[in-house]
N, C-alpha and C positions, 0 to 999 in steps of 0.2 A: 796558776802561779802568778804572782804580782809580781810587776817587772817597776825599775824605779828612774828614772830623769834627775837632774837635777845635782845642785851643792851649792849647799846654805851652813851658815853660821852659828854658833850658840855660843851658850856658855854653863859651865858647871859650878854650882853652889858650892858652896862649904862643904855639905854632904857627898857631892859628887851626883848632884841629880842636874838633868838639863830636860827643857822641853824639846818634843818632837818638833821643828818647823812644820808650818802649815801646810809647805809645797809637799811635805810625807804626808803627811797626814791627809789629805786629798786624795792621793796616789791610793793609801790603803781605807779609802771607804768604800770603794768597791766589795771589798772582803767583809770588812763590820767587824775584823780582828783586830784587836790592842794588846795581844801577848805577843812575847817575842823572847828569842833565845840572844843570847851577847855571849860573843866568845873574843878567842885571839885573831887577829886576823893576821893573814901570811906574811906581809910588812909589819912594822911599828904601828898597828893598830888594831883596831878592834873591828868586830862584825855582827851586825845587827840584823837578826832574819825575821820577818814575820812568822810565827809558830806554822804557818800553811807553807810555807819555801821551805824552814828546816827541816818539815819531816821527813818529806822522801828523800831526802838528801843523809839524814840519820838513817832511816830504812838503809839506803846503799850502803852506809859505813857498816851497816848492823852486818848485814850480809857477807862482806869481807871474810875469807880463808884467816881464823885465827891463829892456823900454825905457820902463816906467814909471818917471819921476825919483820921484815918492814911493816906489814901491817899492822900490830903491834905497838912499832913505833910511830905512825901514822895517828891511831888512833889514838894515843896516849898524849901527844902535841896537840894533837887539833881539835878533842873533847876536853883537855885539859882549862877547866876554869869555865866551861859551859853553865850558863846559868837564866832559869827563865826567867825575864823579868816584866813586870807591867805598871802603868801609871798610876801614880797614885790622886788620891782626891783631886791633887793640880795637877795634875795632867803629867809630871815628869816621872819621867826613869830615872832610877838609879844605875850609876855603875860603879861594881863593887870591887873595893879596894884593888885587889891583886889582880884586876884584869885595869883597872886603873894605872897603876904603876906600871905593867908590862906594856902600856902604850903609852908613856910617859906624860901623861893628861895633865895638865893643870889647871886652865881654867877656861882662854879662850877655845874651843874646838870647831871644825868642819864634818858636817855631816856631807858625804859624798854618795851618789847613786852610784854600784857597782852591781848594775841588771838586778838580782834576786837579794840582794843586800843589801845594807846603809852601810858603807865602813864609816869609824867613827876616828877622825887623827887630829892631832894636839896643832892647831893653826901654824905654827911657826915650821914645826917640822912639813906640814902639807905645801907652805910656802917652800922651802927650803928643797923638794922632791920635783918642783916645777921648776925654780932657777937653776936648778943643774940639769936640767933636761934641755938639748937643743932641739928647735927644729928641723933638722937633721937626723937627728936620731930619732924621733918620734917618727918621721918618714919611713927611716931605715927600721925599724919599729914594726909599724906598721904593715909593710910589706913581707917581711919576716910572718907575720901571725894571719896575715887575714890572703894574703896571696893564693890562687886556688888553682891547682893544674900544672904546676911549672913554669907560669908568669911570672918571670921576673923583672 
């Protein structure tokens, strides 16, 4: 599994295509893979897997109790707009319309490292998620999620 660092900048064309940054692109030569799945991502963005991350990860969803109604709904949200995509001659991706608009893109964006994915967020709104974050709460945050044993 390809694990990712980093967040770097782009920007998207007229088409809605943008180039991978170099610092990804590094990260995934390891593999020698240039597909990728793009979906929605949990916030106001999008999610970008290497084809080697999304599969077992689709495997799981596949595996899911269908006469579960939340799974159902689960699966219907979160494959909803899934789409493989890969570079073209120059090297960019595309992303396509309606996963476009459902993370409100317009031109400058942030590519962010989120471990086994790139999420993909419209720069103003990524600036915007950090100025209303105190450091405080990211403390209080923090300790919340990663605290282990009853350390508080």
């Amino acid at each position: 599994m390809t694990g990712f660092l980093g967040e770097y900048e782009a920007t998207l064309d007229a088409k809605g295509r943008f180039l991978l940054p170099a610092g990804f692109k590094k990260q995934l030569s390891d593999t020698g893979g240039d597909r990728f799945v793009i979906n929605r991502g949990f916030e106001k963005c999008l999610a970008l897997y290497p084809v080697q991350n999304w599969e077992p990860l689709f495997a799981d969803i596949s595996k899911l109790n269908d006469f579960d109604p939340k799974v159902r709904e689960f699966r219907r949200y979160f494959l909803n707009g899934a789409t493989f995509v890969e570079p073209d001659n120059a090297g960019r991706l595309l992303v396509p319309p309606n996963l476009k608009a459902h993370a409100d893109l317009e031109k400058d964006i942030v590519l962010v490292a989120a471990v086994n994915k790139i999420e993909i967020w419209d720069s103003n709104k990524y600036k915007q998620l950090f100025d209303s974050f105190s450091p405080d709460a990211f403390s209080n945050l923090a300790k919340d999620v990663m605290a282990k044993g009853g350390n508080d």
